[in-house]
C-alpha positions in Angstrom: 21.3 12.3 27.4 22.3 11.1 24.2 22.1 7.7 25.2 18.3 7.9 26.6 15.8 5.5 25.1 13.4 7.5 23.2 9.8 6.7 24.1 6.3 5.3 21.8 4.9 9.8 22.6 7.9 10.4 19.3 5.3 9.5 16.8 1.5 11.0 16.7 -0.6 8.9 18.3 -3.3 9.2 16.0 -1.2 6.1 14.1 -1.6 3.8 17.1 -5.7 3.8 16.5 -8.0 1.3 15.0 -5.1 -1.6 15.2 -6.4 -5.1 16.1 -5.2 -8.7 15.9 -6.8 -9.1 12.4 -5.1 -6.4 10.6 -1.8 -6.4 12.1 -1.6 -10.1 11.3 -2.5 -9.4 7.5 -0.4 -6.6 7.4 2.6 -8.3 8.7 2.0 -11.0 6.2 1.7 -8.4 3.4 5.3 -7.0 4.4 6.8 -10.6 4.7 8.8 -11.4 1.1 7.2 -15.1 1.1 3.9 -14.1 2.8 4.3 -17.0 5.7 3.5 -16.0 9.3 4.2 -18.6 12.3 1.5 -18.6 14.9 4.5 -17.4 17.5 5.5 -14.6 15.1 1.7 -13.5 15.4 2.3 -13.4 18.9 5.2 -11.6 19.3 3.8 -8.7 16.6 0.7 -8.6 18.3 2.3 -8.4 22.0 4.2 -5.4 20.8 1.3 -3.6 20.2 -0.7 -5.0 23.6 -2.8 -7.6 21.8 -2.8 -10.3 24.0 -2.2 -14.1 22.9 -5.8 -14.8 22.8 -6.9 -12.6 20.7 -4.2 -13.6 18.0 -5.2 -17.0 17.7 -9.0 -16.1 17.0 -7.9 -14.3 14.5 -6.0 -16.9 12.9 -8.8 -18.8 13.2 -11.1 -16.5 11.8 -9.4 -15.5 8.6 -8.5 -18.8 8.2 -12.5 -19.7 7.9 -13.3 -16.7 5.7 -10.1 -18.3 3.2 -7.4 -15.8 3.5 -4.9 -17.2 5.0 -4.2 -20.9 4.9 -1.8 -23.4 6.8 1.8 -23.6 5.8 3.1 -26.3 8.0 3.2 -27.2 11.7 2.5 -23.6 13.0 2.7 -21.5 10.4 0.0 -19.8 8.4 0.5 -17.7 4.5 -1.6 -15.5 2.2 -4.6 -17.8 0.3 -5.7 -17.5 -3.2 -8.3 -15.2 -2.1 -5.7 -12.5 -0.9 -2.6 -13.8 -3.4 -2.8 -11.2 -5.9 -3.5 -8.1 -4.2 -0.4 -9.3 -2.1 1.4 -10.2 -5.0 1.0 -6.9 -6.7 1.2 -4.8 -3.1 4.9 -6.6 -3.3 5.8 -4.8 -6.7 5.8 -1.2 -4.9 9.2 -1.3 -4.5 9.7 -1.4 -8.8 6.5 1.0 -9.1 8.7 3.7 -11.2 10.0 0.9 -13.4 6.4 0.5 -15.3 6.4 4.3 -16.0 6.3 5.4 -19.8 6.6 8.8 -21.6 3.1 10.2 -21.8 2.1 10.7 -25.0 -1.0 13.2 -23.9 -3.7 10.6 -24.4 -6.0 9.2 -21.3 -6.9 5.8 -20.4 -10.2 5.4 -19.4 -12.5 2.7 -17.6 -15.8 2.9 -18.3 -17.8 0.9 -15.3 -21.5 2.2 -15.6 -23.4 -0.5 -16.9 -22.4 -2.9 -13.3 -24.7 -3.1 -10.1 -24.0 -1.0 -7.3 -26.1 -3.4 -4.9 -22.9 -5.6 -4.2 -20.9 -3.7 -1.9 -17.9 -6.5 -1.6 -17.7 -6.0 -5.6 -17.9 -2.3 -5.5 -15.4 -1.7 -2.6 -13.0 -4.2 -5.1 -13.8 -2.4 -8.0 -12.9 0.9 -6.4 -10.0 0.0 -4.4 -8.4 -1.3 -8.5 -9.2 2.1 -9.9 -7.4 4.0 -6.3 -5.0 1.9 -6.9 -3.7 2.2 -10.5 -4.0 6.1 -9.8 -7.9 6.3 -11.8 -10.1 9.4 -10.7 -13.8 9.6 -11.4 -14.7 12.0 -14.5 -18.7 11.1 -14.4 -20.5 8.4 -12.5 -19.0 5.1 -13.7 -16.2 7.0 -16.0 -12.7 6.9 -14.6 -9.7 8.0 -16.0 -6.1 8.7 -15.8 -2.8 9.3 -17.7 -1.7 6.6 -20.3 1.8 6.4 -18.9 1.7 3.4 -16.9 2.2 -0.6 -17.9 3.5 -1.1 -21.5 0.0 -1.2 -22.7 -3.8 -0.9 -22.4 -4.1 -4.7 -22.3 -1.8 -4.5 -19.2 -3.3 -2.1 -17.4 -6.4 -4.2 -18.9 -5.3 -7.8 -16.7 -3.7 -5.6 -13.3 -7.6 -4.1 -13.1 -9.1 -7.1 -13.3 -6.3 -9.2 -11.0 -7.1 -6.3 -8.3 -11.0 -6.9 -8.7 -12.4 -5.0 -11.6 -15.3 -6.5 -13.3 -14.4 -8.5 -16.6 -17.5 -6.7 -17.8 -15.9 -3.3 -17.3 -14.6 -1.4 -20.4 -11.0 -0.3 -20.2 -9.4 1.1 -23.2 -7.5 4.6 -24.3 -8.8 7.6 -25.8 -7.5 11.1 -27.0 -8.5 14.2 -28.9 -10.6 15.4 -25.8 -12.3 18.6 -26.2 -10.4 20.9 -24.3 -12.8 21.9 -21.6 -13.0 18.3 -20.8 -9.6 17.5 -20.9 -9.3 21.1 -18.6 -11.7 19.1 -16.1 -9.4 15.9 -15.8 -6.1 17.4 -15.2 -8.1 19.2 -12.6 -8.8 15.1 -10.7 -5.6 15.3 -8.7 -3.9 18.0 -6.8 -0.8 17.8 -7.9 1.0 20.3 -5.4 -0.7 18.5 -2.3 1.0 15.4 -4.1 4.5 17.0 -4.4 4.0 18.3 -0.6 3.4 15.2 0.4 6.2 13.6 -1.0 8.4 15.9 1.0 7.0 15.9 3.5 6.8 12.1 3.9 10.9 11.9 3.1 11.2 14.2 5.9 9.7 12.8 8.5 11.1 9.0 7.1 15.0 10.1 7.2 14.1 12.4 10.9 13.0 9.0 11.9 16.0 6.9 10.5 18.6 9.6 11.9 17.6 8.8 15.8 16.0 5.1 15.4 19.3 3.6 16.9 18.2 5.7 20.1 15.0 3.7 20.7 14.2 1.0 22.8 14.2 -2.3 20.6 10.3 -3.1 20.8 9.7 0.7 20.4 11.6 0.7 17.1 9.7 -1.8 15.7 6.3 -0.6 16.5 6.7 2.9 15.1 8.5 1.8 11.8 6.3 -0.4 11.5 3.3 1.9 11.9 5.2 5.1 9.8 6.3 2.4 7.3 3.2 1.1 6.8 1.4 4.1 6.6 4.6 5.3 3.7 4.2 2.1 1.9 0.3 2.9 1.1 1.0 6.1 0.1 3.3 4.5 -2.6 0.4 2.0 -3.4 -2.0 4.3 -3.9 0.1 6.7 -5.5 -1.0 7.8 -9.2 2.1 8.0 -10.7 0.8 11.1 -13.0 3.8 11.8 -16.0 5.9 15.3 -15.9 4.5 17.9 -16.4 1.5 17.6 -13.9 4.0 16.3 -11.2 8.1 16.6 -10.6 9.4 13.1 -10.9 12.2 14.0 -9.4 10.1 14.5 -6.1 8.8 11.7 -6.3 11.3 9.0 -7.0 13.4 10.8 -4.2 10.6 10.3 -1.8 10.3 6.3 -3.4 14.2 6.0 -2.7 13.7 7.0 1.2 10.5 4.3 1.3 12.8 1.5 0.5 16.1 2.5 2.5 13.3 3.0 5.5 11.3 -1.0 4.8 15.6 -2.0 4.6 16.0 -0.6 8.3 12.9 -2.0 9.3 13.0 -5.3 8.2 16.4 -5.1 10.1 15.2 -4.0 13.4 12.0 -6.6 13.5 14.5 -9.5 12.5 16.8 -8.7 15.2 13.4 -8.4 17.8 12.5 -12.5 16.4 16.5 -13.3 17.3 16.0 -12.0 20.9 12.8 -13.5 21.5 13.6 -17.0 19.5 
């Protein structure tokens, strides 16, 4: 039995839902180093998932009309402006620990209360920059976080605003907090859930990596694709809080398995566009 093809019921199906030709197609992108998709790379991706042919070419189509994606030659299709620098800063996760800093115990906060609320497209940008860069909401239209992250304020300042945060927002850094309030923000994030997580994740990552050689080819890629993907986000959106509120340890640990796991990944899918060249 050691040689039996493992089957798509090893991962929880819950991780197969809500996947359609528009997502997978931005997704794949997203993971590509250059961002360039050919229409028959769509095709296969897709397939592997049981989107049919059809339905991949509307949705080339379609995000090419809304302007995020654009051609790239006979064929092919990459990331437009409109989607270049979330991609291009969804591309750094693999150096995410490198723009880490000692915390010196003061906060840096965004201060967002002044802008509409009426323009959701705005609003969902503005919200996924502050998820992003690890911000939590103190009050309605205050955010804050940890100063530990980019080498300064005016940084952090230009990644908000390259991820969709408002010029008009206030960003800046602030200490001596009174300490009830600064009691409230350490309170933002559950830190143990974070540190559980980061095990957890590394677990289930190397279980995965220790029998992938078992599964069927197109099996392999759909699920490290889907448990990649879904490992990859968590990074994203991770809020790299400083020691002591976290173990850093954990989490670079956790980081380290991430990259070994997109390594074997970007293996198995290269060897599944050989076969089917």
């Amino acid at each position: 039995m050691a040689n039996a093809k493992l089957t798509a019921h090893s991962v929880p199906a819950s991780l197969f839902m809500k996947l359609n030709a528009r997502h997978l197609i931005l997704d794949v992108m997203l993971a590509s180093d250059a961002h360039v998709l050919s229409a028959k790379e769509a095709i296969l991706a897709c397939r592997i998932f049981d989107i049919s042919e059809n339905s991949v070419r509307v949705a080339l189509v379609r995000l090419s009309a809304e302007g995020l994606i654009e051609g790239a030659g006979r064929g092919s299709y990459r990331l437009a402006d409109a989607a270049r620098d979330l991609a291009g800063d969804i591309a750094t996760w693999r150096q995410a620990e490198q723009r880490l800093r000692p915390w010196q115990n003061d906060w840096l906060v965004v201060f967002s209360a002044g802008l509409g609320r009426s323009d959701r497209t705005a609003l969902n940008r503005r919200e996924r920059a502050l998820q992003m860069l690890g911000f939590r909401a103190l009050d309605k239209g205050l955010h804050v976080r940890p100063n530990n992250i980019e080498k300064d304020v005016d940084a952090v300042r230009r990644r908000l605003h390259s991820l969709g945060l408002e010029s008009d927002a206030s960003v800046f850094s602030a200490s001596d907090w009174a300490p009830a309030r600064e009691a409230e923000m350490l309170k933002l994030w559950d830190t143990q859930q974070l540190i559980e997580q980061y095990a957890a994740s590394q677990t289930h990552l190397r279980d995965w990596m220790a029998r992938a050689a078992d599964l069927d080819p197109e099996v392999a890629a759909r699920e490290c694709f889907l448990l990649g993907g879904k490992a990859i986000r968590q990074v994203i959106f991770d809020p790299l809080l400083p020691e002591p509120l976290v173990e850093a340890k954990v989490r670079q640990a956790f980081v380290q398995t991430v990259r070994e796991f997109d390594q074997l990944g970007h293996g198995i899918w290269r060897k599944l566009y050989d076969v089917d060249a």
